[in-house]
N, C-alpha and C positions, 0 to 999 in steps of 0.2 A: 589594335586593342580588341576589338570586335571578335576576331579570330580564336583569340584565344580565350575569350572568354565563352565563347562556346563549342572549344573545344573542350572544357573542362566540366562545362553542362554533360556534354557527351561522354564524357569517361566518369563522372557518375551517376550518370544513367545509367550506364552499362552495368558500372558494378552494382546499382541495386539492382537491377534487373536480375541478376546472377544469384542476388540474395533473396529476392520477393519469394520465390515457391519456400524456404525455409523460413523467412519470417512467418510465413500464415501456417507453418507446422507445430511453429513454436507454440506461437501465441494460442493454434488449440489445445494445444499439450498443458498449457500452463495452466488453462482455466482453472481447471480443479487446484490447482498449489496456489493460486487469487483467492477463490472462496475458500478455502480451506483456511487460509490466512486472515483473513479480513473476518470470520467466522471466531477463530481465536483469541482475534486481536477484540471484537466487541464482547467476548466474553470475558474477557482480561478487564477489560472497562466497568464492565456488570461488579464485577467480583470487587475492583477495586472501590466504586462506588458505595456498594454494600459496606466493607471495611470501614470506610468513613463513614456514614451513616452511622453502624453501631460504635462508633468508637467516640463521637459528638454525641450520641443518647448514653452514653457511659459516664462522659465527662461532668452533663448534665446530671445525670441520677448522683454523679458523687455529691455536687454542689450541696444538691438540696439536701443530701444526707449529714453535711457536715455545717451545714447553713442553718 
């Protein structure tokens, strides 16, 4: 049991090893498509926030308008 349990430690080993140089390519490659993203995504948030906001001071001004 022993055996093969590290024999299969060792075949993925190997195969990250094979992958590690292109994993750390990627992940600098991607920095900028991360912040670029997460950058959009909190402005997506702002906007959406905003939306609600005036659209609860709207709901509000009719109230009082009609009250």
């Amino acid at each position: 049991m022993k055996q093969i349990t590290s024999g299969r430690v060792a075949q993925v080993a190997a195969k990250y090893g094979e992958h590690a140089p292109m994993t750390a390519v990627c992940c600098n490659a991607c920095r900028t498509c991360v912040t670029t993203n997460i950058l959009g995504l909190a402005t997506a948030a702002v906007a959406a926030t905003g939306a609600g906001i005036s659209r609860a001071f709207r709901r509000l001004s009719d109230r009082n308008r009609s009250g």
